[in-house]
Structures are given as structure tokens and as C-alpha cells.
N, C-alpha and C positions, 0 to 999 in steps of 0.2 A: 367678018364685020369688025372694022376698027371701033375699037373703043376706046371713047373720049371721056378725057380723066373727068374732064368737067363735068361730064354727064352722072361720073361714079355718085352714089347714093350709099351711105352706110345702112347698114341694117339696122333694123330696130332694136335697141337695150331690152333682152330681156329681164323683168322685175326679178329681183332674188324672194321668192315666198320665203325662203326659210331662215330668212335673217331677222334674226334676236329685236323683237320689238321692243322701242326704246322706253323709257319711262318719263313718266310725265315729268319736265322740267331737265330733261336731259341738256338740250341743248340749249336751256337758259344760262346763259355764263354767269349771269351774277347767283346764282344759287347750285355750283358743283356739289355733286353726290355718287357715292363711291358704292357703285353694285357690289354688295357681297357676295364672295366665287363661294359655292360650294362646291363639297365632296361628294365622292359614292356612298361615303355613310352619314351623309346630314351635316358634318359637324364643319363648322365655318373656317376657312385659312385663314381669316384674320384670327380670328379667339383662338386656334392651337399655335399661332405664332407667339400671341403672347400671354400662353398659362405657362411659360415654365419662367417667365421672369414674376409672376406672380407667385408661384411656388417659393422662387430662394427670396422674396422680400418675405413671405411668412415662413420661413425658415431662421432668418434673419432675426425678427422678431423675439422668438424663442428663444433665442438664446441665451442662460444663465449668465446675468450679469456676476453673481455672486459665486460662482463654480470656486476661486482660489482659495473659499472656506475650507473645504476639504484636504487640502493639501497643508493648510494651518491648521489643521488638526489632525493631520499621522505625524507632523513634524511635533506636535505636542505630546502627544501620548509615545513615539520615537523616546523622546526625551526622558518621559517621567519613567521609560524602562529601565534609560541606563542610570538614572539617577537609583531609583532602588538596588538594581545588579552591584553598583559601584557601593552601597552602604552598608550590605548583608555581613555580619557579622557571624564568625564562626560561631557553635553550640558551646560553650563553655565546659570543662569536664566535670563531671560527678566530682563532687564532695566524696573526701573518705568517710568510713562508717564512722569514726571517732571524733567525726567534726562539730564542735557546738559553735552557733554565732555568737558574735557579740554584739553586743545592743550598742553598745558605742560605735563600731564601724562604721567609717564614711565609706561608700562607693564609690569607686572610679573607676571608669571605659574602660576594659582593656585596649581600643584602640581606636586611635582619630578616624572620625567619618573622609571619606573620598571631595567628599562637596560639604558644604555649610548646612546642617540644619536647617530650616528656617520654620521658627515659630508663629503659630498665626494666634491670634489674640482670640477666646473660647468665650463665645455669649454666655449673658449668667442662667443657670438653669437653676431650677428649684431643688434643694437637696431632698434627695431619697430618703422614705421611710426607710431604717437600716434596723432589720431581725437581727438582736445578738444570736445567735449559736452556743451552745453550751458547749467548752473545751477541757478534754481531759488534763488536768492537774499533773503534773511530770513528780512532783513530791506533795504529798502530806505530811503533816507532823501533827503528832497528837503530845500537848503539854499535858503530863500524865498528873491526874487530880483533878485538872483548871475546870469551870465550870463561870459563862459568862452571866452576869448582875442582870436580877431581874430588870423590867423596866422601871419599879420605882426603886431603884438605888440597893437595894437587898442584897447580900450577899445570896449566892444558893450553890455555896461550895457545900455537899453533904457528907464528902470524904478528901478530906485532904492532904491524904496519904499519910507519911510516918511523922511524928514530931517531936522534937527534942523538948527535955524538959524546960530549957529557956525561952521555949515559943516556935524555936524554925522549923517552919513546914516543908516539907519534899514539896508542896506546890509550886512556892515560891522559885526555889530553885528550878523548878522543871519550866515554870513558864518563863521565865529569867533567861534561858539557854534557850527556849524553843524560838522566843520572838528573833534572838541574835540572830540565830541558825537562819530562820522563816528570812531576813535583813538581806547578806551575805548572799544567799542562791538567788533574791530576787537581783541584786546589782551584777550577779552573772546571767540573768535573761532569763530565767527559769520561771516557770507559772508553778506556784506553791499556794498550799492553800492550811491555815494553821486551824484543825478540830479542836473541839474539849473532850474530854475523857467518855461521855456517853454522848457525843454530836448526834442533834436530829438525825444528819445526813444518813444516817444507819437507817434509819427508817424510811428518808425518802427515797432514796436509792440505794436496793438491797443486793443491787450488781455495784456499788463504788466500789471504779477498777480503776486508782490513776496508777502510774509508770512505777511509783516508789511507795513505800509505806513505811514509818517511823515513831515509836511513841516512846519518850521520854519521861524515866523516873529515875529516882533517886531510892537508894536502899536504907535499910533502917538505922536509927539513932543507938547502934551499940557500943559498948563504952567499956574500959576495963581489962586486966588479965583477964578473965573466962572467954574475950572476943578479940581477941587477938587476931583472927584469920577476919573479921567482918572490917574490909578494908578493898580498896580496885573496882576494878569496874568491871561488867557483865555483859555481853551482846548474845542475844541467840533468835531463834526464828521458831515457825510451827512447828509441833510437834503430833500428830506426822503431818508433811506436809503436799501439797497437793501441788507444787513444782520446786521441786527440790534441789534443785540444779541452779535457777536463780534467786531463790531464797539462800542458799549459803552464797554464792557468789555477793548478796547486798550483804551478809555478816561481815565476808572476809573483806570485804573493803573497808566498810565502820570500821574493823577491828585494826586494819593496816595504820588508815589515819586516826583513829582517837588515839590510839597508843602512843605514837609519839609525842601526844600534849602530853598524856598522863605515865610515863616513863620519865619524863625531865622531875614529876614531885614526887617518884616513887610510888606509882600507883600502876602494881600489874594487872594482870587479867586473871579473874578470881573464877576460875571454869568450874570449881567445888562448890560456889553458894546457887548456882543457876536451879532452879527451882522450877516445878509443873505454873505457877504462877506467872512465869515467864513464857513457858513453852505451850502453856496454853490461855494465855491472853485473849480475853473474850473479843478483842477488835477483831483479832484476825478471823474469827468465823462470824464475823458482822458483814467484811468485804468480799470483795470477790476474789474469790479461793485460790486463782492462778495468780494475784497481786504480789511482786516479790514485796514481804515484809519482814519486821525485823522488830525488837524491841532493844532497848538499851537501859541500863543503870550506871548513871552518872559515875557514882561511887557511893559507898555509905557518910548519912548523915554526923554518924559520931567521930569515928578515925579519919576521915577523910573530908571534916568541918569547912577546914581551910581552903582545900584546895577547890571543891565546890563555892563558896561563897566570893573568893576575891580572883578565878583564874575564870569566870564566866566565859569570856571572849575565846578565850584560845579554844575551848571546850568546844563551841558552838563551831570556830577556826575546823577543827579537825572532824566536829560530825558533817559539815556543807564539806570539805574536802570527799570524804568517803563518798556521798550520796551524788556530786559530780563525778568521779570517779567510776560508777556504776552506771550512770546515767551514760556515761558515755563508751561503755560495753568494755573496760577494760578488767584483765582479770584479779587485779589487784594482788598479784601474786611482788614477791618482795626480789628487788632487782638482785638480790645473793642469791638466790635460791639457785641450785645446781641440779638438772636432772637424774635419775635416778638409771645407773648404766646398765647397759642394755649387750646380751651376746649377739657378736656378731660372727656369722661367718667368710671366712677368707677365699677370694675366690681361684 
């Protein structure tokens, strides 16, 4: 049987059931809407496309405007290293043992700083209550006899030692020399402190231990052939004594420098008149018992008038020499002096 195209007939469309039903307003042109595709696990392709440019905008965000503080501040502290490194000044050495200051001394750097100083201007603060401290005395001198004026004007000298029949007192003279001496070691920086012949301080303090101990007298008013030997001057220490190594050591120095004031007016050392009154001088078992002391007699009142009343200065001159001298640990031994030879064997 021919078949006539004319006659052909298509078949019938069949409907697609399972095609994606549209949503309402789909095919309205004027109001386009965009099906969100999802995934196997729920989450939208549109929103994970765009959480990661969400992410670096609050990444963005965060970020320390001020981070380059950091970096001005190791270049600061960098700095204030080598500023200190570059300023450190070597330990200066120890002082010899025989070094005393001088009060007068100006200081100066040993050595220029690397960089400038720079001083910063210090707020005013309130001055501190400031505790004295009570400081050991380097010398004492006792002006032998002196004894100070009550408060209303009184004398309360009760002994005032030997006296010539025209009035002069061993006082006078001994506190005449003590104040000198006391003068003298303080413009060499020394802390001196000048007692009276029975000072409180015995009482208040029955350990007074300073560095030195020195009490000044003068010997008696004798006159005439029968005293002919009562003339010079006298140094001696405890007897016995309870360090006896620098107890002579402070004699031999007194003795080194006063001698040479009192050798220019003829005035030896009279080691015959030294007497238990000397050597056992009631200061010394007043202080404390290891204090190197010492007692001294000017010269006597009568033979030795003169040279006591108008050579004051030198006098006081050559006891502040001695007592510097000790102080400062030497042995006061006399630059002639020649050792004493000694066998030796040859090898």
C-alpha cells in the first residue's frame, strides 16, 4: 500500500510528567526570579560561592592598623642597649691602704662618655626625714684638767692640774694645744671629737672605742738646781696593755713627730720622769680596752715655760702629724733606721 505523505499524521506529544514544575510567576517577564540550585548536603551554590569573599572582607577588617608600634619599640629599646653598653665605665681600682681623702678634692671622669649624657629636669619631691647615725670618732683628744662652764657662767674646773707660782695653769696650756691639734686634723678631713678630763661620755658609752686616743698634759712647775732633769716631754701608753702592738705603734709615731718640734728648743724625751700616773691614766680603763691610746706631757711647767707658752702651734703641728700618721697605718719607723743583719747561708 502506497503511502501518501499527505496522509502522514504525527503522533501524539507525549507529556513530560517529570518535568520540574514551574513556579508561580515564572514566566512573568517583568518579575525574573532566580531558582536556588541546591546541593546533596543542603547548602545553597549561590551562598558557598560567595562565603569566601565574605571571609577576606572580615579578614580585611581586622587588620591592625597600628602593628608598626611594635617595630618602634625594639628599634627603641635596640637603642637604649647600645647607649648603656657604649657608657659602662671600667671598676676603678682599690685605694691603697694608706690612702686618706681630701676634703678639698674635686672629682673628675676618668673618661668621656661614648654619647652625650642627657639630663632630664627631676620633679620637686618632698625632702626625707633623714636619721643621723652615730659615727666612730677617728681621734679623741682629751685637754687634760679642762672641764666645761656650768650653764650659768661658773667655772667647774675642780683640778686644774700643776700651777706655777705666778698663776699658769697646766690647763691652760693643755686646752691651748688640744683646740690647735682638734683645728689641724679637722682641715685634713678627720672626725675628732675634743673630751674634758672626766667627759660624761665615759658613762654614756662604757664601750667608747674611736680609732685614736690622746690626752694632753703638761708636767710640773719645777724650778732650780735640785730639778735640773724636770725638763722634755714624755709619751707613753697602758700599762699593761690589752693591744699592745698598736698601742706602741700610736707612741712611736707621737714620739717620731713631736720630737722634731721639740729638738729644735732643746727639748728631749725624758723616759726617766714617766711615772704609774701616766701609765696608768684612769681614761684608759674608762674606754674600750683594745683602743689604741696614748697619753703625752707637753714638757714641764717650769724649765720648759717658754717653749710651752709661745711655740703652741708647732706643738699641736707635730701631735696632728703623729696621729695622721697612724691613722694612716704607717709604721712610723725613722727613714735611717738600718736593719738588723741577719746570717745567711751560701748556696
Amino acid at each position: 500500500m502506497s503511502e501518501d505523505s499527505s496522509e502522514f499524521k504525527p503522533l501524539p506529544r507525549r507529556s513530560n510528567k517529570r518535568r520540574k514544575a514551574r513556579g508561580v510567576g515564572d514566566t512573568t517577564p517583568s518579575s525574573p526570579r532566580r531558582t536556588t540550585r541546591t546541593r546533596a548536603n543542603g547548602a545553597s551554590t549561590d551562598a558557598a560561592a560567595t562565603t569566601p569573599r565574605t571571609t577576606r572582607r572580615k579578614k580585611a577588617k581586622r587588620k591592625n592598623p597600628f602593628g608598626w608600634l611594635k617595630y618602634l619599640a625594639f628599634i627603641m629599646f635596640v637603642g637604649l642597649g647600645v647607649y648603656v653598653l657604649m657608657n659602662l665605665q671600667p671598676a676603678p681600682p682599690p685605694p691603697p691602704a694608706d690612702f686618706t681623702p681630701d676634703p678639698n678634692a674635686t672629682l673628675v671622669p676618668t673618661s668621656k662618655p661614648f654619647f652625650p649624657v642627657i639630663s632630664f629636669p627631676s620633679l620637686p619631691t618632698s625632702a626625707p626625714t633623714l636619721t643621723p647615725t652615730p659615727t666612730i670618732p677617728q681621734v679623741a683628744i682629751v685637754a687634760g684638767h679642762w672641764e666645761q662652764e656650768a650653764s650659768d657662767g661658773a667655772p667647774t674646773v675642780h683640778d686644774s692640774g700643776a700651777v706655777c707660782p705666778d698663776g699658769l695653769r697646766e690647763v691652760d696650756i693643755t686646752k691651748n694645744v688640744a683646740d690647735r691639734t682638734l683645728e689641724i686634723l679637722k682641715g685634713r678631713g678627720y672626725h675628732v671629737v675634743l673630751l674634758q678630763e672626766f667627759d660624761p661620755i665615759y658613762q654614756e658609752e662604757p664601750k667608747f672605742a674611736p680609732k685614736s686616743f690622746l690626752s694632753i698634759h703638761a708636767d710640773s712647775c719645777l724650778t732650780g738646781a735640785d730639778y735640773a732633769y724636770a725638763t722634755g716631754y714624755k709619751i707613753a701608753h697602758a700599762e699593761p696593755s690589752d693591744n699592745e702592738a698598736e698601742d706602741s705603734r700610736l707612741v712611736t709615731c707621737l714620739t717620731r713627730s713631736y720630737d722634731q718640734v721639740a729638738v729644735k728648743y732643746d727639748k728631749p724625751f725624758n723616759a726617766n720622769t714617766i711615772t704609774r700616773d701616766m701609765t696608768e691614766y684612769h681614761a684608759f680603763r674608762k674606754i674600750d680596752s683594745t683602743t689604741p691610746a696614748a697619753i703625752i706631757e707637753l714638757g714641764f711647767l717650769g724649765q720648759d715655760r717658754d717653749f710651752l707658752v709661745n711655740h703652741q702651734d708647732e706643738m699641736a703641728q707635730g701631735i696632728a702629724k703623729g696621729l695622721d700618721q697612724f691613722l694612716k697605718g704607717s709604721s712610723c719607723l725613722p727613714a735611717t733606721a738600718t736593719p738588723e743583719p741577719t746570717e745567711t747561708e751560701l748556696p
